[in-house]
C-alpha positions as a printed Julia matrix, in Angstrom:
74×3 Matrix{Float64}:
  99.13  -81.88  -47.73
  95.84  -81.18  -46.4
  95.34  -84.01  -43.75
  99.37  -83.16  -42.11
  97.02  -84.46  -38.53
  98.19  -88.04  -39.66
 101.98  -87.15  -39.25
 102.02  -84.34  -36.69
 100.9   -84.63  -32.54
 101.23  -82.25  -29.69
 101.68  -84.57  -26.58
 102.49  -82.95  -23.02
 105.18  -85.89  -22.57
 106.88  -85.31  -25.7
 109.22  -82.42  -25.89
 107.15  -80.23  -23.23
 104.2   -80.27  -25.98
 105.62  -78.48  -28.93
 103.99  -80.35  -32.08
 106.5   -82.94  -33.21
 106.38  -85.51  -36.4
 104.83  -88.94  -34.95
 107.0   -91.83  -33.64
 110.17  -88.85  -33.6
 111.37  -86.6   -30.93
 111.43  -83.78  -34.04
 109.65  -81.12  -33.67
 108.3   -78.91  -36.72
 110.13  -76.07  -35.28
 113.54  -78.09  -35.18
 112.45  -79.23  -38.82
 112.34  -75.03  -39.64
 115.33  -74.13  -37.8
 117.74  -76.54  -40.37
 115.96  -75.03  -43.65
 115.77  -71.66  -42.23
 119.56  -71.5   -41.79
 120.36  -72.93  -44.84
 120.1   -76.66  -44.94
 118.1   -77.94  -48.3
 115.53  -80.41  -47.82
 117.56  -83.15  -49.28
 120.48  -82.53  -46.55
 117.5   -82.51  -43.61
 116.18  -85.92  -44.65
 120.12  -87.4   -45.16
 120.64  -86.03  -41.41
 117.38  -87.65  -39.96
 116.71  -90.91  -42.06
 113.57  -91.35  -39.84
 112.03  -88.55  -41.69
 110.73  -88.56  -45.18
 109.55  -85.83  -47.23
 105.92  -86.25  -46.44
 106.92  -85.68  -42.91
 108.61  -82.15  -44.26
 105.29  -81.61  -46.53
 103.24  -81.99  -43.12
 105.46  -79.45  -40.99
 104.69  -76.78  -43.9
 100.79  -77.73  -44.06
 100.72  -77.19  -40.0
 102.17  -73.78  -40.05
 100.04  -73.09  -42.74
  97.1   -73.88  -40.93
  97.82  -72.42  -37.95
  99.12  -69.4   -39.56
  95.83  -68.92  -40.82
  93.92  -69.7   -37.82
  96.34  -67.16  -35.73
  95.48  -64.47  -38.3
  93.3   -62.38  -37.08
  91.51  -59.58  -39.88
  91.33  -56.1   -38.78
């Protein structure tokens, strides 16, 4: 998903900043946190109905970008 702007924001009134999936109080780091210990992405979106798998697709393409914007060549 190249254009993940649409479906992520960082907005200083919305969970002190940290980029969260539009019109949700989910951050991409909460979004991590469930498939990092263990959820599947099918048991994330049964948990949070307000999130589709687009909105998953977009918290991957926004670490990816900013992974490679943070990475810094020796």
């Amino acid at each position: 998903m190249k254009n993940y702007r649409d479906r992520i924001r960082i907005s200083p009134n919305i969970r002190s900043g940290k980029p969260c999936i539009v019109n949700t109080r989910i951050a991409v780091s909460d979004v991590f946190d469930y498939l990092g210990g263990g959820m599947s992405v099918e048991e994330v979106l049964d948990d949070f109905p307000d999130l589709t798998l687009a909105d998953i697709q977009a918290c991957f393409a926004f670490a990816a970008d900013r992974d490679r914007r943070l990475t810094l060549m020796p």
